[in-house]
C-alpha positions in Angstrom: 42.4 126.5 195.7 38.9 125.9 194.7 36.3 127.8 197.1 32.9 126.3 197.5 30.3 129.3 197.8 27.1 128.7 199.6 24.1 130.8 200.1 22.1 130.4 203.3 18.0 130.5 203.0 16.6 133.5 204.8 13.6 133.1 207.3 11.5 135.6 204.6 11.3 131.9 202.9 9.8 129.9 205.9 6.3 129.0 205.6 5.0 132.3 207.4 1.6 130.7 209.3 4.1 127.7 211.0 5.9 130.3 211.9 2.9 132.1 213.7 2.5 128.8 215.1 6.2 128.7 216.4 5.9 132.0 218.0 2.5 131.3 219.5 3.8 128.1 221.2 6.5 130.3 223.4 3.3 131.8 224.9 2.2 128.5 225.9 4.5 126.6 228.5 5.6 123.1 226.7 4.2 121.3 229.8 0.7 121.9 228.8 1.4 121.4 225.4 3.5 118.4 225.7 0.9 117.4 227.9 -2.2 117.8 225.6 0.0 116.1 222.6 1.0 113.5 224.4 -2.9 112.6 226.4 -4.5 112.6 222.6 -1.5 110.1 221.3 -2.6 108.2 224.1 -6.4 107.9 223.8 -6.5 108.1 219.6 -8.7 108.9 217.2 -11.7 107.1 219.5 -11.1 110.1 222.4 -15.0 110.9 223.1 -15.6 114.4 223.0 -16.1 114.5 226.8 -12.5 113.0 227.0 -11.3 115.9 224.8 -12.2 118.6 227.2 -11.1 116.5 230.0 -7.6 116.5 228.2 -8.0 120.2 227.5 -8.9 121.1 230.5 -6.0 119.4 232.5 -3.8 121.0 230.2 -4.7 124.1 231.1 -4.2 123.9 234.4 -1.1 122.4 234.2 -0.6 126.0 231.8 -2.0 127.9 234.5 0.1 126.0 237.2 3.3 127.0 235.7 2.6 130.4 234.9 1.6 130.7 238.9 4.7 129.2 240.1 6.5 131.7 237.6 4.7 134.4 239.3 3.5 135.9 236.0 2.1 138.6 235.3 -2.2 138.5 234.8 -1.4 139.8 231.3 1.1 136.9 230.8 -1.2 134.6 231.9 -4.3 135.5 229.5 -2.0 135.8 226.7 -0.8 132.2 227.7 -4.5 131.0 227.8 -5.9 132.4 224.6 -2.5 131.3 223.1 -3.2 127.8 224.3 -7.0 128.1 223.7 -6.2 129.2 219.7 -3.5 126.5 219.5 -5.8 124.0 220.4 -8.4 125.1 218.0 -5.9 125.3 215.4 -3.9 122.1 215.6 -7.6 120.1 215.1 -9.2 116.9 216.2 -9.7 117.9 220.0 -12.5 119.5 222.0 -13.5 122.3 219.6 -14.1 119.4 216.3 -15.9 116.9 218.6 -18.3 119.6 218.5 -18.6 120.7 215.8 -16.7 124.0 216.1 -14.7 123.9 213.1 -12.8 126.9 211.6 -13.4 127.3 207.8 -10.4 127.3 205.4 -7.9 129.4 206.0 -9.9 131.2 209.6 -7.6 129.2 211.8 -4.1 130.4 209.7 -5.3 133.9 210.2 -5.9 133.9 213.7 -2.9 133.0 214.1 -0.8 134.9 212.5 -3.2 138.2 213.5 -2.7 136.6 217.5 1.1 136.2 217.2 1.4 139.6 215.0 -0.3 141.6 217.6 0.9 139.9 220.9 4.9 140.3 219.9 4.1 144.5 219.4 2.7 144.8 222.4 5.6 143.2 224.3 7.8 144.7 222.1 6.1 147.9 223.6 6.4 147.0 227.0 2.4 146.5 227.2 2.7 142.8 228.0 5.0 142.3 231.1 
């Protein structure tokens, strides 16, 4: 018998900002995400910038809808807003880039990662309920 050994990659190897970005989204409610994505497929690369925050803004309160239904938690609910807020920022070519707001190299990553690193101990502590 001939065994066929295999050796499975750990998650040390993932790309450790997309990861961030993972963890950040499951403090975002994938209605206003999906949302967002799917209103800036829809207008393109043309959105004005006033159509941006239009898109934005409906997006987060569609987030803000959900998290009321869900009867969260006030803490829940900022951490769900600057979550969405930094996502935004992050992912590019909405509100914050039609004016101008654009994060240098490497400012956007680190946010993230300092965002998702801080928000996961403090629910891991029990501070965010």
């Amino acid at each position: 018998m001939n065994y066929e050994i295999t050796f499975v990659q750990k998650e040390r190897d993932e790309n450790p900002v997309k990861k961030a970005m993972q963890n950040l989204l499951t403090h975002v409610p994938g209605e206003a995400t999906g949302l967002y994505l799917a209103a800036l497929d829809m207008f393109g690369d043309d959105a004005s910038a006033t159509t941006l925050v239009v898109i934005a803004l409906v997006s987060l309160g569609v987030l803000l809808l959900v998290r009321w239904l869900a009867k969260s938690s006030p803490a829940v609910i900022v951490v769900s807003v600057v979550a969405f807020v930094l996502w935004v920022w992050v992912l590019g070519n909405g509100p914050f880039q039609a004016y101008g707001l654009n994060l240098p190299q490497g400012v956007g990553a680190f946010l993230v990662v300092a965002y998702s690193t801080v928000i996961t101990i403090l629910a891991t502590y029990g501070k965010i309920k």
